[in-house]
C-alpha positions as CSV (number, residue, x, y, z in Angstrom):
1,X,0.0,0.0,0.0
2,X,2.7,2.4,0.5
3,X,4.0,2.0,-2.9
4,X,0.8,3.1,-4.1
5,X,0.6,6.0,-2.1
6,X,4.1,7.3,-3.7
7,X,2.8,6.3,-7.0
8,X,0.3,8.7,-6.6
9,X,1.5,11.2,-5.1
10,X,3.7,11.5,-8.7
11,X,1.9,10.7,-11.1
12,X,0.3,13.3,-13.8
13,X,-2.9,12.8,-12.5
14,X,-2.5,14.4,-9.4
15,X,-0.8,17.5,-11.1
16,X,-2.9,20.6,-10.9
17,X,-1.5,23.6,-13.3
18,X,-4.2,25.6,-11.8
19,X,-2.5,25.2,-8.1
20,X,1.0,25.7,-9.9
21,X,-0.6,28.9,-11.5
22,X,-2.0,30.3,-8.0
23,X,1.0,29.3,-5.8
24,X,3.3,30.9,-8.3
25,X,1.2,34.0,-8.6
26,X,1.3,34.3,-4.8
27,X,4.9,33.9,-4.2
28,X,5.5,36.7,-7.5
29,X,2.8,39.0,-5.2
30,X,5.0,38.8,-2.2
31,X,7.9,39.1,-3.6
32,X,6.6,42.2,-5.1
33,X,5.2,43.5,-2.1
34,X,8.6,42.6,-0.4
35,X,10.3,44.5,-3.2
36,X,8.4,47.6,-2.5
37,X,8.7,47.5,1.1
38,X,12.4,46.9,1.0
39,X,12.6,50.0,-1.9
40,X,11.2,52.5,0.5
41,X,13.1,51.8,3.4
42,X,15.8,52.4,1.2
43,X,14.2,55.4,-0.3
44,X,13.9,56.8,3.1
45,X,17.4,55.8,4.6
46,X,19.0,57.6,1.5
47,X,16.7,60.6,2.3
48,X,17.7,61.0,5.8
49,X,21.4,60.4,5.0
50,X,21.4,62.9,2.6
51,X,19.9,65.7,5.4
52,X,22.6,63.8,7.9
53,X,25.0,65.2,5.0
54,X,23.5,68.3,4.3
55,X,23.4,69.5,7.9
56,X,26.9,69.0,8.4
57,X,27.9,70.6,6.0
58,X,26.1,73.5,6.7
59,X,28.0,73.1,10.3
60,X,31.2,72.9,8.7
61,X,30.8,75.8,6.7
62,X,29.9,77.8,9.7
63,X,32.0,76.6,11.8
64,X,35.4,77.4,9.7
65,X,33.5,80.8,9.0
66,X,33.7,81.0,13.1
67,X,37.3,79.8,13.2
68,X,38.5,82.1,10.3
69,X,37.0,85.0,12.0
70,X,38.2,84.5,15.5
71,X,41.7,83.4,14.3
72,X,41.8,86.9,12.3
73,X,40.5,88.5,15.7
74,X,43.4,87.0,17.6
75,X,45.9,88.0,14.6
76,X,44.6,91.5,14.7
77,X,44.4,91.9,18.5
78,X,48.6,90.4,18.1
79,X,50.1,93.0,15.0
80,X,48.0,96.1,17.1
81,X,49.8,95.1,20.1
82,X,52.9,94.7,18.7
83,X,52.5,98.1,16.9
84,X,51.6,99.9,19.9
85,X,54.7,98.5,21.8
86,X,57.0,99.5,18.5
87,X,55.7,103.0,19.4
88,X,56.6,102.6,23.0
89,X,59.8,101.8,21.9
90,X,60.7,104.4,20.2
91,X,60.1,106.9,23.1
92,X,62.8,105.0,25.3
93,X,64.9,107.2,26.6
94,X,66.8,104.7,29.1
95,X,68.4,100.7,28.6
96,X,66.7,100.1,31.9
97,X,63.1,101.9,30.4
98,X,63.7,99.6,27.1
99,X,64.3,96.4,29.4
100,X,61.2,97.1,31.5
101,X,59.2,98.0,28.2
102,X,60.2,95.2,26.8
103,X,59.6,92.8,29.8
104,X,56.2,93.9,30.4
105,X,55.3,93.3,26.8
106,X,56.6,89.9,26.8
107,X,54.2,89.0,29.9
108,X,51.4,90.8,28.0
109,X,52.2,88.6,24.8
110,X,52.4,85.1,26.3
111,X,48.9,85.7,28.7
112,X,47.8,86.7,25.5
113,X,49.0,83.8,23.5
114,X,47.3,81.6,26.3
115,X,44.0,83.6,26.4
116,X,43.7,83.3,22.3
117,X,44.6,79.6,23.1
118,X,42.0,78.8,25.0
119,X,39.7,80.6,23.3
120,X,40.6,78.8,19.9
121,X,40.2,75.8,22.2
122,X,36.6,76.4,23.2
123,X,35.2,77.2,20.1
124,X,37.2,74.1,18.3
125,X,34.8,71.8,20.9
126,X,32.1,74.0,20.4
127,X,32.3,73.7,17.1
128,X,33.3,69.6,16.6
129,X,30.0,69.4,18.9
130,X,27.7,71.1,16.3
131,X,29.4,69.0,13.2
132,X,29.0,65.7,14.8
133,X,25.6,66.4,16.1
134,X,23.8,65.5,13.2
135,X,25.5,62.5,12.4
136,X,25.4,61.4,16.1
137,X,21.5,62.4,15.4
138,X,21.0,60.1,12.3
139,X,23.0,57.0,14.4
140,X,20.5,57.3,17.5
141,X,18.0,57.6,15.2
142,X,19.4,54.1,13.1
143,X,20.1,52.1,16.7
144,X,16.4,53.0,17.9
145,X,15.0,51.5,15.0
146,X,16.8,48.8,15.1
147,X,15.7,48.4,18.8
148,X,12.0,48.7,17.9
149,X,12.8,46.0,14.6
């Protein structure tokens, strides 16, 4: 009897193109629908990265406009100071007065130097801060959906 089962269960008489037809035409259907779910997720990833990109580049560009401008602040700030103390120099009227002058402009530059140091500093991690921050954005964004999946 279980010969005749397997007979059966391949012969041409128990093959149904109809079934073949429908099974077929369901598997194409979800692979469709799978297609066009997996196509706009990807739609939407590309979307978001690209505003991930766009927004920091905007920060970039700001943020060297920042830089450029303080750096020419400090540089400014440096060549008045130094042309002020040329002037003082030229009014010496002792060695001792020119050693003094020239001592208290030395202290004046190098608190200076560490003041524009600093605040080169600051803005550097103020500004790597607003860079990153919409890449860091996009990434929590990417691990929280993940989470959810």
């Amino acid at each position: 009897m279980a010969t005749k089962k397997i007979d059966d269960a391949f012969s041409m008489a128990s093959f149904d193109p109809a079934k073949v037809t429908e099974t077929f035409r369901d598997f194409a259907e979800k692979g469709a629908a799978q297609s066009k779910e997996a196509y706009s997720k990807m739609k939407t990833a590309a979307e978001d990265a690209t505003k991930t990109v766009e927004a920091t580049l905007e920060s970039a560009q700001s943020a060297s406009v920042e830089l450029g401008l303080k750096a020419i602040e400090a540089l400014r700030t440096n060549a008045e100071s130094s042309l002020s103390h040329m002037e003082a120099l030229l009014g010496v009227k002792s060695v001792s007065e020119l050693f003094e002058l020239q001592t208290s402009f030395v202290r004046k530059q190098a608190e200076l130097a560490l003041e524009q140091a600093k605040s080169m500093q600051e803005t550097t991690r103020k500004i790597a801060e607003n860079v990153t921050k919409p890449g860091k954005d996009a990434a929590e964004k990417l691990v929280s959906g993940f989470k959810k999946s």
